[in-house]
C-alpha positions in Angstrom: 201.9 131.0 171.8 205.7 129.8 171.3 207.1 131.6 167.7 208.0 128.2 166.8 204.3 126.4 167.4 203.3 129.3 164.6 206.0 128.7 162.0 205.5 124.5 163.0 202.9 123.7 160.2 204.1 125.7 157.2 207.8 123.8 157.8 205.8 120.5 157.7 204.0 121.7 154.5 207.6 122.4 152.9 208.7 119.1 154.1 205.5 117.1 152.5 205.8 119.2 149.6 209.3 118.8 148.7 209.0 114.8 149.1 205.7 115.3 146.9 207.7 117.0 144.2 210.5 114.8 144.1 208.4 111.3 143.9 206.9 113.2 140.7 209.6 113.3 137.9 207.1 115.4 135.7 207.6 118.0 138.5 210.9 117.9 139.7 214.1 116.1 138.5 213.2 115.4 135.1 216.3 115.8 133.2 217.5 112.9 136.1 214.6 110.6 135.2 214.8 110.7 131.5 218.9 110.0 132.0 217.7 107.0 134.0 214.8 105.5 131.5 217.1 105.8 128.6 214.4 108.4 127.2 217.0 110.9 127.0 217.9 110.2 123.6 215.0 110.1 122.2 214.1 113.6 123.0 217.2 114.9 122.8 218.8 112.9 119.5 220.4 114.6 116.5 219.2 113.2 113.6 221.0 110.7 112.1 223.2 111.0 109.2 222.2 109.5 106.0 223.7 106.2 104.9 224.2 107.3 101.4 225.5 110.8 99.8 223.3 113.2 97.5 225.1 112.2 94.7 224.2 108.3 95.2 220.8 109.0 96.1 220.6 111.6 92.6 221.9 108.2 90.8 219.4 105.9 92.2 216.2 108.3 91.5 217.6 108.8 87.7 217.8 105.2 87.2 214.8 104.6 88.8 212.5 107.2 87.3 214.7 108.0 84.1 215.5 111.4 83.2 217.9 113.9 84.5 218.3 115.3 88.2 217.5 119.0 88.7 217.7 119.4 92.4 218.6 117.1 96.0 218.2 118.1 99.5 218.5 116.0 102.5 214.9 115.7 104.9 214.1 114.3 107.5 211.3 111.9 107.5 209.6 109.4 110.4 211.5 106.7 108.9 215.0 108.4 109.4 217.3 110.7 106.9 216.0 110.9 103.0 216.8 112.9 100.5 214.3 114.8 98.1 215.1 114.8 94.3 213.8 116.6 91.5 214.1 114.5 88.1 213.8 116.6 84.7 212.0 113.5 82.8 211.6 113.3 79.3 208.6 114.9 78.4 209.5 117.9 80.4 207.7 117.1 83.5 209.4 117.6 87.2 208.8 114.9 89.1 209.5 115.0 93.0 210.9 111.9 94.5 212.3 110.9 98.1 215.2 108.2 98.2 215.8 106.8 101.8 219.2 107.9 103.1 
């Protein structure tokens, strides 16, 4: 028997294979796919800068919760950029707040 009547079918399994893989974008060419389905972003995204400063967001949970601001840090929560204060109130009590960003 020829070589090439041997080596015939595992070349058509490449072949089949290959087209296999690249008709499956979970498999092959991802990164191309996502580019193309505007997915890209979503996987890839920074997270987005808040819309107002620490200091804003210290002033709004002070005037909103009384007392006296301890602590701000910005988070990340579902709903985009926040920031998470700590007021001092009154009676002594720490009260944890979040103020969307």
């Amino acid at each position: 028997m020829p070589k090439f009547l041997k080596i015939f079918p595992l070349i058509v399994l490449l072949i089949s294979s290959h087209q296999v893989l690249m008709a499956n974008p979970l498999l092959n060419g991802l990164n191309r796919s996502l580019e193309n389905s505007g997915l890209e972003n979503r996987f890839n995204a920074s997270p987005a800068a808040p819309s107002i400063s620490a200091r804003e967001a210290v002033g709004i949970a002070e005037r909103r919760y009384g007392g006296r601001a301890v602590g701000a840090r910005e988070i990340n929560t579902p709903n985009g950029p926040a920031y998470r204060v700590r007021i001092l109130q009154d009676d002594g009590k720490i009260k944890n707040v979040i103020i969307d960003g």
